[in-house]
N, C-alpha and C positions, 0 to 999 in steps of 0.2 A: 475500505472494505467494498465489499460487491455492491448492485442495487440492492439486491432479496433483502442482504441485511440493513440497508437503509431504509429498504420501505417498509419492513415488519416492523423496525423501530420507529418511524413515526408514527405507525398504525398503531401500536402500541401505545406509544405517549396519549394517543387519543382515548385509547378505550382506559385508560389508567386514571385521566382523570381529566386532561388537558379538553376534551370535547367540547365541556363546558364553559368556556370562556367565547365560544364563538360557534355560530353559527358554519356549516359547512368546514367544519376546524378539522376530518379527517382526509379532506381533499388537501387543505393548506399546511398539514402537517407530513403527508405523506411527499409533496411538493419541495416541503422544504428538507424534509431529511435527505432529498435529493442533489435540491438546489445547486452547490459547489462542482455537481459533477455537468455542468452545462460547458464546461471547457472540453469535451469530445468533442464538440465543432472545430475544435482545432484541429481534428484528425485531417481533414479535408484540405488541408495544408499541408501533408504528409509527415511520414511517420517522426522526421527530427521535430517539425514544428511542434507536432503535440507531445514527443520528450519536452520539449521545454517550456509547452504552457500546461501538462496538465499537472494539477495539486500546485499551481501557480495562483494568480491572485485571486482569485474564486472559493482559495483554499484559504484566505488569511484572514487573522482578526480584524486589519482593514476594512476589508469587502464585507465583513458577518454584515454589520447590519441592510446594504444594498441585497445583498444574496437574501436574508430573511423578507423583505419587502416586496420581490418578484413574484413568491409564492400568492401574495395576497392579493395584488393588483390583477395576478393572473387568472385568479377565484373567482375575485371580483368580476371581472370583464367576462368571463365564460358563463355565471351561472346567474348573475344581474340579479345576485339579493342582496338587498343589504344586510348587514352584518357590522359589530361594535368592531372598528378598525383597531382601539386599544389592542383588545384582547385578543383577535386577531395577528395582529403585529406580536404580541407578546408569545403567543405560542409557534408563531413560525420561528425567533427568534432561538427558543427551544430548540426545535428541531434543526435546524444548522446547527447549531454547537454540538446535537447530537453526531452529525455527520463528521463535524471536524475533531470530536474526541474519537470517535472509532479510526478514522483513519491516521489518527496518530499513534492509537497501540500498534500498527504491522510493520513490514520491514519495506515498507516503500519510501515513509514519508511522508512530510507534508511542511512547506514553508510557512508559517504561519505569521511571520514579520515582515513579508512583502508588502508593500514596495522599500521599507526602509533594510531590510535585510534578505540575501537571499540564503541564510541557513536552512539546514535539513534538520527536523525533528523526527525521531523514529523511538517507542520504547520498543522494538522487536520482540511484541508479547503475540502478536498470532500474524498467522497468515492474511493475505488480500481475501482467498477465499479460508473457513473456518468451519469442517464437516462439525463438530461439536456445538457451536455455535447456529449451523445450519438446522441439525437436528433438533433444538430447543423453542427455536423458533417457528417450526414448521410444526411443532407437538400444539405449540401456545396456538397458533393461527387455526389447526384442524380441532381441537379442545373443544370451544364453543359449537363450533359444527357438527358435530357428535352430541352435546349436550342438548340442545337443542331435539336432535333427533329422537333421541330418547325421550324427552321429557315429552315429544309429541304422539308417542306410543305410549305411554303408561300415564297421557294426561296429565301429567305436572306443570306447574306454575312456570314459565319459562323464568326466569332472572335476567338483571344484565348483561349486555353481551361481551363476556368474556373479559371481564374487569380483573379478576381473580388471575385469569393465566396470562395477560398483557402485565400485571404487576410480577407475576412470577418471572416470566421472560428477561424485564427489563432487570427485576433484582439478579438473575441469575449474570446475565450481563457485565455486570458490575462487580460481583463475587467473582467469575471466571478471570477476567483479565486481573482480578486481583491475586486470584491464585497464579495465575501466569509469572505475575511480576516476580511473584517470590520462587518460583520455580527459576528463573530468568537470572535472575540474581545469582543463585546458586551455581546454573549452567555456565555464566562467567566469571566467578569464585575461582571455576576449578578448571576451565583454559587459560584465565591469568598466570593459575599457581604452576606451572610446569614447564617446561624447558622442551625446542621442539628442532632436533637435528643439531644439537649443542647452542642453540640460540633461545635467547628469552625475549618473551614475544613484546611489540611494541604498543598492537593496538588487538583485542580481539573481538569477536561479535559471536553470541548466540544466537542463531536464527531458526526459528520454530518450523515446525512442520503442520501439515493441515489434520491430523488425526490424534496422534501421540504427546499429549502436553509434558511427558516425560524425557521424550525424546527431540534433540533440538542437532542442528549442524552445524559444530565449533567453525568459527574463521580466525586464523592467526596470521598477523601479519610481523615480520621479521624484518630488517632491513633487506636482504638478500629473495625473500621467495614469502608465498602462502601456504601455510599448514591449512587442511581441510580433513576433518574428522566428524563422524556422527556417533553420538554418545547419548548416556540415557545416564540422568544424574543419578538414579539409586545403582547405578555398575558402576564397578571397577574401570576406572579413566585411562585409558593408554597411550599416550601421544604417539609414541610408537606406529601405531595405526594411522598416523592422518597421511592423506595424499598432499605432496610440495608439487606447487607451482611455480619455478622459478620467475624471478622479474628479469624482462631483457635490459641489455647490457644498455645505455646511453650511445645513440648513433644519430650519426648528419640525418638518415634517411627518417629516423624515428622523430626527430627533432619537425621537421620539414613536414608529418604529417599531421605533429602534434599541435601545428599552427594554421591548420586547416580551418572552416568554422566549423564542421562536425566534429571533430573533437574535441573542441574550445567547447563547444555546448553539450557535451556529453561530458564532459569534467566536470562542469557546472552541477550533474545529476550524481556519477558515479560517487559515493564514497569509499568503494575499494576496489579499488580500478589496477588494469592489471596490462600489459602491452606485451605482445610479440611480433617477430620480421622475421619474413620468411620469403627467398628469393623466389624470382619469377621470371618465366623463360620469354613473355612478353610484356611489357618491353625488353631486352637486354638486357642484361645488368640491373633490373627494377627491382624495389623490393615491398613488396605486401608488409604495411603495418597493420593490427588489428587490437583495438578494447575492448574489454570488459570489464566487467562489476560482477566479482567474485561474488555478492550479494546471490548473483541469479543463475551461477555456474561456472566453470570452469574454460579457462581459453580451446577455443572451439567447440564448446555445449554450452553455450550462452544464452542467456534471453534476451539482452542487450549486447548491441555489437556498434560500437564506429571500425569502419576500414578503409582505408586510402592506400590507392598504389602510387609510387613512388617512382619514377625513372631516375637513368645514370646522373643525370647532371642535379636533382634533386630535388624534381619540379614534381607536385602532385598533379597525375593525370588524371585521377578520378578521385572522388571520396563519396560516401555514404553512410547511413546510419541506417540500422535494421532493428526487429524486435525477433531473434531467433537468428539462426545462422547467419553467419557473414557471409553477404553474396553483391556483387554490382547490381548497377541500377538497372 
């Protein structure tokens, strides 16, 4: 998920009840519902590097308890109080697991058995970003702020600060992705059950949108091409309707770029990964291979892209990895 929803959710774990256990515990919780995302320093290595270390080991049950311990020592060092390190430790400990269940409901991903495996877990119940979940959290955080206000005009008792809407947030949390799931389920019920261009599909994937929890984007995969359709489970389903992206043919040239390291390490990411070749009038005879992860769009509206040009004799002249169109380095 984004930061917003990271840090609303540790700030939250605090005012809910987690405060208590430690001294300074809303700097160390909101620290750590971050934590995991300390792999954008990989950015600085360019854009393949950080394809392939971010939601890497920072993201796994391995590293939880290292990732929860930086927040604390980090507390520690900056604000030089002391503080009961247990319960300290206990509630950053919280808040990473917070961060690595959220980012295992979207359709990104998250390894969570590195170093000993490099699987992708994904339940494609919401988007990276979640206007819904956006919305609820920024009601709960401005809540108190307003109450407050008021109670300061009409002289009321103020109350805790915002224990009431930090527990509502965090339940609502919990209820939403639960409703997702069972939405999710349905939305691939009913691209499993249908037949698409007289083929039956192999593998398919509901992928949610950031507004419409009704609305999700079938992906269908076929031996031969991609069925791509947007549907809304309480309509009438029409396969009919989806856009085919055919898969290219197996070629020396496709092969030759497939053994590049950018695409070796972009395989490693994509799970519905897609390739076309397409000639090119420099070099002679060369031919442009290019991937995607139908995940993030279609060949050539991609968000991820590996591309390598290819010359006559079958030698890659260039390769590169992009996050948006295919373009050389």
């Amino acid at each position: 998920m984004d930061p917003l929803t990271h840090s609303a959710t540790g700030l939250f774990l605090g005012r809910a009840g987690l405060n208590r256990f430690s001294p300074q515990a809303t700097w160390i919780l909101v620290l750590a519902a971050n934590a995991p995302d300390i792999d954008i320093v990989t950015l600085a290595g360019g854009q393949l590097n950080y394809l392939n270390y971010h939601r890497h080991l920072t993201h796994s049950l391995a590293a939880w308890p290292l990732m929860a311990l930086l927040p604390v020592l980090a507390v520690r060092l900056f604000t030089r109080t002391p503080f009961r390190w247990l319960g300290a430790y206990a509630i950053s400990l919280v808040a990473v697991a917070s961060h690595l269940l959220l980012d295992w409901t979207n359709v990104y991903g998250i390894r969570l058995l590195l170093p000993f495996s490099g699987r992708w877990f994904r339940l494609d119940l919401t988007s990276v970003v979640d206007l819904w979940i956006w919305t609820v959290l920024l009601m709960a955080l401005a809540g108190p702020a307003v109450a407050r206000l008021v109670n300061s005009e009409i002289g009321a008792r103020t109350k805790s600060a915002g224990r009431g809407s930090a527990i509502f947030a965090l339940l609502f949390l919990g209820l939403y992705n639960a409703g997702r799931g069972v939405l999710h389920a349905r939305a691939v019920a009913i691209l499993d059950s249908r037949i698409y261009a007289g083929r039956p599909p192999q593998r398919v994937a509901a992928l949610p949108g950031p507004v419409n929890p009704l609305a999700w984007r079938g992906l269908v995969e076929t031996p031969d091409f991609y069925s791509v359709v947007d549907f809304n489970v309480l309509e009438e389903f029409d396969p009919s309707r989806a856009a085919i992206s055919y898969k290219a043919e197996p070629s020396a040239a496709i092969h030759a770029a497939n053994n590049s390291r950018e695409f070796r390490d972009f395989f490693k990411f994509s799970q519905f990964p897609i390739e076309r070749a397409m000639p090119l009038a420099d070099p002679g005879g060369g031919t442009r291979v290019e991937a995607t992860d139908m995940r993030f769009g279609v060949p050539g509206q991609s968000g991820f892209v590996a591309a390598a040009d290819v010359d006559n004799r079958l030698r890659v002249v260039r390769a590169w990895f992009s996050f948006g169109a295919a373009r050389p380095h």
